[in-house]
N, CA, C and O atoms as CSV, one atom per row, in Angstrom:
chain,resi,resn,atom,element,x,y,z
A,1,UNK,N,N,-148.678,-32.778,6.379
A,1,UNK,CA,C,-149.359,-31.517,6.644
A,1,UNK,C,C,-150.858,-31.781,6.557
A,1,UNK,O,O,-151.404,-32.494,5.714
A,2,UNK,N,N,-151.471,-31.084,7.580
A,2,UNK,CA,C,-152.791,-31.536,7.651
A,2,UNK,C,C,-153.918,-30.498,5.904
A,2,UNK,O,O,-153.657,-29.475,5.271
A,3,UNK,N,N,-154.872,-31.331,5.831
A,3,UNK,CA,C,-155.433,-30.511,5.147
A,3,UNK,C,C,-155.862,-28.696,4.828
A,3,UNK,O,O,-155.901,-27.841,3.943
A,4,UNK,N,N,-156.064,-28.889,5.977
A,4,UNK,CA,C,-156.369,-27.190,6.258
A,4,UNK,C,C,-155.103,-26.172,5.825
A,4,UNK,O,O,-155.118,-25.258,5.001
A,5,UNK,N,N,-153.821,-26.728,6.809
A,5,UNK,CA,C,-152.521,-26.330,6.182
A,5,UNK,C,C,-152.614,-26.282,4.899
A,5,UNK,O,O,-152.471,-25.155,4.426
A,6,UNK,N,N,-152.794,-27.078,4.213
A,6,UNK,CA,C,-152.381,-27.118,2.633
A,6,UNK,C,C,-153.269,-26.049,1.961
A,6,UNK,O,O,-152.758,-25.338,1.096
A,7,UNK,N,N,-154.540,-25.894,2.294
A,7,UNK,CA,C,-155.407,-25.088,1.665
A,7,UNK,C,C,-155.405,-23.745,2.343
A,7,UNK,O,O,-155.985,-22.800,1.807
A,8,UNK,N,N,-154.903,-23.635,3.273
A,8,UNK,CA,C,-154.344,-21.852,3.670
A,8,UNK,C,C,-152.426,-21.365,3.120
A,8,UNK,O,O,-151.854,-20.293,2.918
A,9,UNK,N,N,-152.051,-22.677,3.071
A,9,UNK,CA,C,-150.691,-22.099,2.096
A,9,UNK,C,C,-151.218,-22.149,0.364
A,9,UNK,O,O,-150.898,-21.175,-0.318
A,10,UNK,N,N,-151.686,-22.816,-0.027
A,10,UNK,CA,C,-152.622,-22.372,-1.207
A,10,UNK,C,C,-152.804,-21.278,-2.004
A,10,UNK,O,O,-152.530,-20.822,-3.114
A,11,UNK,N,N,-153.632,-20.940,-0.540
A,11,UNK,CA,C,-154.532,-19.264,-0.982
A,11,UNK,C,C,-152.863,-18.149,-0.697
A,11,UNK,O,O,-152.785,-16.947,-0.951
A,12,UNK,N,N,-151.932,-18.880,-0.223
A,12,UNK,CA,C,-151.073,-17.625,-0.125
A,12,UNK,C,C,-150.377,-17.785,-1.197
A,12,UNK,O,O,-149.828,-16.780,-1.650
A,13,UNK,N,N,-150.218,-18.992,-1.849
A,13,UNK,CA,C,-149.211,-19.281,-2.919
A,13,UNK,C,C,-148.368,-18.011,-3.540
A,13,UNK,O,O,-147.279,-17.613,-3.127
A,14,UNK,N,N,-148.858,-17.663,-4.242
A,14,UNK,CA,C,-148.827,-16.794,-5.457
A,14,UNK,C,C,-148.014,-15.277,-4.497
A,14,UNK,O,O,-147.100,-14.636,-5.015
A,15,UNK,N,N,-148.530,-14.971,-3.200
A,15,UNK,CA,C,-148.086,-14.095,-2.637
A,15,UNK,C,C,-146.672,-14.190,-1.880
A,15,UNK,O,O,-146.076,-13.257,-1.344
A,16,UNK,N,N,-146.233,-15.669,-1.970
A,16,UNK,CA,C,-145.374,-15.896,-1.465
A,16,UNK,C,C,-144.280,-15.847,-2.777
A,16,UNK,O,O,-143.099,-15.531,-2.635
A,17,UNK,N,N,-144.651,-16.070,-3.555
A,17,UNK,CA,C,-144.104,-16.047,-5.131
A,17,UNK,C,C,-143.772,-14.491,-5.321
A,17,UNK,O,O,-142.702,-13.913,-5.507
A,18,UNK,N,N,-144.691,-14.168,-5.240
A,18,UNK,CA,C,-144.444,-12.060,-5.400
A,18,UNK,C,C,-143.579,-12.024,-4.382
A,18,UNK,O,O,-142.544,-11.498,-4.792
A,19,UNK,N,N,-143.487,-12.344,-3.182
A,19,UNK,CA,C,-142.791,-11.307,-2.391
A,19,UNK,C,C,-141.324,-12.382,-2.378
A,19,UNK,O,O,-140.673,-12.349,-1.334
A,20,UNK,N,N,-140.986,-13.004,-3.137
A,20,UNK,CA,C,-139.676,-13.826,-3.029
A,20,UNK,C,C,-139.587,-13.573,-4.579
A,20,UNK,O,O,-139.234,-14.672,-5.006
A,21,UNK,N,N,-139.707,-12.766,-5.602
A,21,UNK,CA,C,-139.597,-12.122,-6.926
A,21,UNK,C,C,-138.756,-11.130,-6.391
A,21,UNK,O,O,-137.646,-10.737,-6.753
A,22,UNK,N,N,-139.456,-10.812,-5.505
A,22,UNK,CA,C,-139.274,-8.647,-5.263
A,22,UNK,C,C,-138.132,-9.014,-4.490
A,22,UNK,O,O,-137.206,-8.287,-4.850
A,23,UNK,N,N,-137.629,-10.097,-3.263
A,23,UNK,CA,C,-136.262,-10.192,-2.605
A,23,UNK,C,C,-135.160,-10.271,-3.582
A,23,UNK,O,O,-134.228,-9.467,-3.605
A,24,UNK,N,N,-135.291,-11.211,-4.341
A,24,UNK,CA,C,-134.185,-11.224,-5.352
A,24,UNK,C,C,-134.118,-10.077,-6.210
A,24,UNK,O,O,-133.043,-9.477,-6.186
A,25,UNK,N,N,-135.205,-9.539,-7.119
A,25,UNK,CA,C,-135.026,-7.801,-7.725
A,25,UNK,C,C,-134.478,-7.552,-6.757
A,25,UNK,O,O,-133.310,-7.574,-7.144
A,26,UNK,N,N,-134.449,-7.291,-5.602
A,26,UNK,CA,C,-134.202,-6.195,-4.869
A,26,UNK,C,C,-132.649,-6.227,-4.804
A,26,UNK,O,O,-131.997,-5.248,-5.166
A,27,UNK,N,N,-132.147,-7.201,-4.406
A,27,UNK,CA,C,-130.415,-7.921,-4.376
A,27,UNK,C,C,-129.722,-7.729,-5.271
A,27,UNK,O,O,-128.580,-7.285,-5.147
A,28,UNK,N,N,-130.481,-8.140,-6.799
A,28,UNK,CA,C,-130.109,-7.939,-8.015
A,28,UNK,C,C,-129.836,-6.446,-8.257
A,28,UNK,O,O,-128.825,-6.083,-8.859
A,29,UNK,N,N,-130.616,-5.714,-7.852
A,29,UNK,CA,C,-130.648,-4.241,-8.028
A,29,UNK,C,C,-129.431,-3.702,-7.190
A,29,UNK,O,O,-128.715,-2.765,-7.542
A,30,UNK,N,N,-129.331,-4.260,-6.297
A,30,UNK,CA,C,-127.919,-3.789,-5.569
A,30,UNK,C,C,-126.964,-4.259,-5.785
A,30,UNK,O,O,-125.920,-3.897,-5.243
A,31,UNK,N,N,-127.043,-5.206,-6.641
A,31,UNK,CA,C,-125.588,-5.844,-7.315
A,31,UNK,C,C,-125.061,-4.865,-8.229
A,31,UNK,O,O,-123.932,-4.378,-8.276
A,32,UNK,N,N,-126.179,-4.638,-9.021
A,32,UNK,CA,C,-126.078,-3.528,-9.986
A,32,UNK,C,C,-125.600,-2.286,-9.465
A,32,UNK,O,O,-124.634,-1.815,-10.065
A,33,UNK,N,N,-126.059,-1.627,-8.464
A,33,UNK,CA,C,-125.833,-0.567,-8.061
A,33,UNK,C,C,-123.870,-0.607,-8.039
A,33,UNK,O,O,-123.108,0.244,-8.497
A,34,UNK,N,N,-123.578,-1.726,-7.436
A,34,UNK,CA,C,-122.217,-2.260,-6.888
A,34,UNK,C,C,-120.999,-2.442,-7.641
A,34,UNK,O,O,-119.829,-2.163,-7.378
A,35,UNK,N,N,-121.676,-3.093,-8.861
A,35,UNK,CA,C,-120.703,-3.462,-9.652
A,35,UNK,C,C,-121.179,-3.101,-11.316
A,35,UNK,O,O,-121.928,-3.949,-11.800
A,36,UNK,N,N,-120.820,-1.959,-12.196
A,36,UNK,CA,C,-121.713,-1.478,-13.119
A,36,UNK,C,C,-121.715,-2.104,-14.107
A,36,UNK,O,O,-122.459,-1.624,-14.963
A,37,UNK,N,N,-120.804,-3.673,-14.609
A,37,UNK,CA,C,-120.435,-4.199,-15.688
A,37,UNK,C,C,-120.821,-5.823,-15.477
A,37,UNK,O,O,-120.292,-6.735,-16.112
A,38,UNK,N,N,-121.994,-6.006,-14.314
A,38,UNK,CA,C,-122.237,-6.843,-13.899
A,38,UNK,C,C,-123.035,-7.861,-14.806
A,38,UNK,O,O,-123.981,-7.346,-15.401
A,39,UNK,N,N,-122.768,-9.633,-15.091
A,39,UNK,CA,C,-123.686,-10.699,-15.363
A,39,UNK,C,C,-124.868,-10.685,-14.760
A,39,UNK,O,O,-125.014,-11.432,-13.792
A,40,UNK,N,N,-126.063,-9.766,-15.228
A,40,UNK,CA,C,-127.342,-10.154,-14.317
A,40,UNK,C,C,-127.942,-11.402,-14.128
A,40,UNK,O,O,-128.475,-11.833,-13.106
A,41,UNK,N,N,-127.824,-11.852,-15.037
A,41,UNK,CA,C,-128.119,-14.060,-14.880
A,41,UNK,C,C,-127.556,-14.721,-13.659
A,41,UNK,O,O,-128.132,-15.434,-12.837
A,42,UNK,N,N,-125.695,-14.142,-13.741
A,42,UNK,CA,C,-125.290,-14.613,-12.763
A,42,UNK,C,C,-125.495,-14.345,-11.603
A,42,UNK,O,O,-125.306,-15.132,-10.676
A,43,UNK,N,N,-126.129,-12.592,-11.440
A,43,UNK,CA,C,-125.883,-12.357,-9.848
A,43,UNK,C,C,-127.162,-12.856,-10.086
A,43,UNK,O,O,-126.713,-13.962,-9.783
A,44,UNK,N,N,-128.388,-13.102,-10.353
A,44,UNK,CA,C,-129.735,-13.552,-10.138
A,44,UNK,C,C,-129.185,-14.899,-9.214
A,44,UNK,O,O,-129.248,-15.119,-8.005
A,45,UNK,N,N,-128.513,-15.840,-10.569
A,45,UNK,CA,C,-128.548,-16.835,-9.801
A,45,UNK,C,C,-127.521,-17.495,-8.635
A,45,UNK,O,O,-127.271,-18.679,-8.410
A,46,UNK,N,N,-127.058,-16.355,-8.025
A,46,UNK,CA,C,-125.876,-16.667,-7.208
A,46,UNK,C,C,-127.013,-16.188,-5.709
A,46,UNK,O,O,-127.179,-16.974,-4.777
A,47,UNK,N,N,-127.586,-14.991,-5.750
A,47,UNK,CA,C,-129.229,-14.429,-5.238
A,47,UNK,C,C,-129.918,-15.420,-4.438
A,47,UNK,O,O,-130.207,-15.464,-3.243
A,48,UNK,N,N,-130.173,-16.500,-5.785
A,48,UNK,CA,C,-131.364,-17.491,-5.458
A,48,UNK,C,C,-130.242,-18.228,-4.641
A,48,UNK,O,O,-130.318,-18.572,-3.462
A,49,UNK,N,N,-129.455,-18.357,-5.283
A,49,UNK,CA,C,-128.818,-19.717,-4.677
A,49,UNK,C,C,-128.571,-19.493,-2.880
A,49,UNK,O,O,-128.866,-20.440,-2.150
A,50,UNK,N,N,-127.941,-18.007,-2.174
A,50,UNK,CA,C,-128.073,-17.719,-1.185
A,50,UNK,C,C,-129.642,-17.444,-0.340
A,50,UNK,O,O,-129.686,-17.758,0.850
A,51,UNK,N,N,-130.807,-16.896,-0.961
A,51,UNK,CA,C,-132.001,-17.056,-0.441
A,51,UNK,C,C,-132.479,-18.881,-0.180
A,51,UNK,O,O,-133.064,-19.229,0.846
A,52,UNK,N,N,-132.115,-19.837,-1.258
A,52,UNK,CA,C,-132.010,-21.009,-0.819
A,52,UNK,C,C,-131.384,-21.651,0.835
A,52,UNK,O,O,-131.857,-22.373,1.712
A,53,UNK,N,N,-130.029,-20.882,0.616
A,53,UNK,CA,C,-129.243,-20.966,1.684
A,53,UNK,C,C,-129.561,-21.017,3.186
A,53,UNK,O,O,-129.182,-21.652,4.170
A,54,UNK,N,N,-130.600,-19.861,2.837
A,54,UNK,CA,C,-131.569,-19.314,3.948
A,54,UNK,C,C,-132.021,-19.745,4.153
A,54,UNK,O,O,-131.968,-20.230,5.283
A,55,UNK,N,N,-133.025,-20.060,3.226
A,55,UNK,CA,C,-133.826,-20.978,3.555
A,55,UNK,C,C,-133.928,-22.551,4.513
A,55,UNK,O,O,-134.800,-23.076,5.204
A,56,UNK,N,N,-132.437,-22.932,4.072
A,56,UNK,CA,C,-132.151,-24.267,4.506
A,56,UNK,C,C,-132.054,-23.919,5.721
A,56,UNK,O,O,-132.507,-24.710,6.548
A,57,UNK,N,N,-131.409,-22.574,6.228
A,57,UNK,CA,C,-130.432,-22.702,7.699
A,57,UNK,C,C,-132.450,-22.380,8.353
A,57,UNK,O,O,-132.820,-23.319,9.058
A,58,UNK,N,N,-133.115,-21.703,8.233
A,58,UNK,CA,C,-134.834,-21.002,8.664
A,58,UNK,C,C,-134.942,-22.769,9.257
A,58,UNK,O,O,-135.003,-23.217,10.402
A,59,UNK,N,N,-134.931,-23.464,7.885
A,59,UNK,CA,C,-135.960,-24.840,7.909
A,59,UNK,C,C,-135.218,-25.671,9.430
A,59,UNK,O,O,-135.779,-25.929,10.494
A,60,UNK,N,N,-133.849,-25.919,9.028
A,60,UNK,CA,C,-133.469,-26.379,10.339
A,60,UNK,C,C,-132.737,-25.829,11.487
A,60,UNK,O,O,-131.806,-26.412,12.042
A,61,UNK,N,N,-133.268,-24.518,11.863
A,61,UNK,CA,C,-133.590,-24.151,13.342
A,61,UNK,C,C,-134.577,-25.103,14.019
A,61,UNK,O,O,-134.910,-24.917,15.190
């Protein structure tokens, strides 16, 4: 990645961090809604593990 790249994903860092916080709350929150006796650890990390998922299938398009 060229320099410039690196120093304009940088300055977004942190915003990319907030708004991939708030996807998972948001999932989590509807797990909850779903199931009322729910592991929040687990659905967190079952969450990440599918936003990962995503991620992989995004990267190799």
């Amino acid at each position: 990645m060229a320099k410039i790249e690196k120093l304009e994903l940088a300055a977004h860092r942190n915003d990319i961090i907030e708004d991939v916080s708030n996807l998972i709350e948001k999932y989590r929150t509807i797990f909850g809604w779903d199931v009322p006796d729910i592991d929040e650890k687990l659905a967190k990390n079952l969450i990440v593990d599918e936003v990962r998922q995503a991620l992989d299938n995004i990267n190799n398009e």
